[in-house]
C-alpha positions in Angstrom: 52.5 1.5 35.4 53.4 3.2 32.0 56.2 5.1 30.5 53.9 8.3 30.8 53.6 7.9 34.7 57.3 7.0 35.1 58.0 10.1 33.1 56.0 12.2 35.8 57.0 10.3 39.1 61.2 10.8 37.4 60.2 14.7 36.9 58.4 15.0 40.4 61.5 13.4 41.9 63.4 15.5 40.3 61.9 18.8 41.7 62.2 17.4 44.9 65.9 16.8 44.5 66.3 20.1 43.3 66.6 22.1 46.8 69.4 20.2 47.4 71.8 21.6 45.5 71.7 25.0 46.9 71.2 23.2 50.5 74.4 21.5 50.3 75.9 22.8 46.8 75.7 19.7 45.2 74.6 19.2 41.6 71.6 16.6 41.3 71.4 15.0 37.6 68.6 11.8 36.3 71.2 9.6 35.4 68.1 7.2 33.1 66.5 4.5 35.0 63.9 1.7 34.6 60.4 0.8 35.0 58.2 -2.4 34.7 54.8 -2.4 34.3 54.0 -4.1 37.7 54.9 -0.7 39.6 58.5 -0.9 40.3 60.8 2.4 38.8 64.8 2.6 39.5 65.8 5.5 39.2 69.4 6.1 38.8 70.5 9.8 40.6 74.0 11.4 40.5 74.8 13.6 43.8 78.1 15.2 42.6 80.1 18.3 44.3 80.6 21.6 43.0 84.5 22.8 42.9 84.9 26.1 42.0 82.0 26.6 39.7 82.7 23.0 38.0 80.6 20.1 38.6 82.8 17.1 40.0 80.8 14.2 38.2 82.1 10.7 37.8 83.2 11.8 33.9 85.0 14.8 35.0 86.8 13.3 38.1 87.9 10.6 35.6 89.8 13.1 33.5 91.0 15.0 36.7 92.3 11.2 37.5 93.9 10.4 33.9 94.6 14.0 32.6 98.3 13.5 33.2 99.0 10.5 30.9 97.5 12.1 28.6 100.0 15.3 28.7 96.7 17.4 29.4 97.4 20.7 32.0 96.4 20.2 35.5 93.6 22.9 35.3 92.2 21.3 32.0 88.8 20.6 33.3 86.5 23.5 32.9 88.8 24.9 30.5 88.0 26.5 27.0 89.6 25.1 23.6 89.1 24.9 20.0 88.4 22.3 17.7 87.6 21.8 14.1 86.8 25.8 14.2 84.4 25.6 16.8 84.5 26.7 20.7 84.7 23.7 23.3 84.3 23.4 27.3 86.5 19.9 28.4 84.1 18.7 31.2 85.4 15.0 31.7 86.3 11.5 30.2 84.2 8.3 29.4 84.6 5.1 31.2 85.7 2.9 28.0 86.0 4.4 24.8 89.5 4.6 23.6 88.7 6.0 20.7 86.3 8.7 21.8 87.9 9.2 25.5 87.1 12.9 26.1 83.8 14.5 26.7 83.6 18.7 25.8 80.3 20.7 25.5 80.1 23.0 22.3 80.3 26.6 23.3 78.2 27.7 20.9 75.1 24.9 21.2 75.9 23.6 24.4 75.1 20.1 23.2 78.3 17.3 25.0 80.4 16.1 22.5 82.2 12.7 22.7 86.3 14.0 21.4 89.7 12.0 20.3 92.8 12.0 22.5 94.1 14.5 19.5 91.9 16.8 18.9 91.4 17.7 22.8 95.6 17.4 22.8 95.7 19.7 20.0 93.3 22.0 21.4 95.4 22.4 24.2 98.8 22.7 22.4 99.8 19.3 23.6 102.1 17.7 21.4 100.2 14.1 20.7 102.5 11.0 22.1 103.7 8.8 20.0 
């Protein structure tokens, strides 16, 4: 096997997946994967729910989980804010970056942003703890 068929049989799969989420309104995302060469791919696949138009994945019911100690408003998930002059969408937190904890996709390219505890805190008129 080669990276060009692993490519195909990881699309195909993911077409087939794809009825699924109107079938039981769940989103289905590739989360990567691996292949050797002696025919064996593992493919890594994320089933998460959709709440009110937001997709619950393991980043975003992290922040729904943490949002508090961070001073963030209950409803913060989904929500719109602004940073560094630019339009963001918070859609969940990372696993273990301290530095980096928040995850927001850019309004205006809709590329997902790694963001500080302040700049999401500012965005959302939190005053930063000390």
């Amino acid at each position: 096997m080669d990276k060009t068929l692993a490519e195909q049989i990881v699309k195909r799969a993911r077409e087939l997946l794809g009825p699924l989420e109107d079938e039981f309104g769940f989103a289905v995302a590739m989360r990567g994967g691996s292949y050797s060469a002696n025919g064996s791919i593992l493919l890594k696949v994320e089933l998460a729910e959709k709440r009110d138009g937001i997709t619950m994945t393991r980043e975003a019911v992290r922040l729904v989980d943490r949002r508090s100690s961070y001073g963030l408003p209950e409803d913060c998930l989904g929500k719109h804010f602004a940073s560094g002059g630019r339009s963001f969408t918070l859609t969940g937190m990372t696993a273990r970056s301290a530095k980096w904890p928040f995850l927001a996709r850019d309004d205006g390219d809709g590329k997902t942003y790694r963001m500080t505890r302040r700049a999401v805190q500012t965005g959302f008129g939190v005053k930063a703890r000390a």
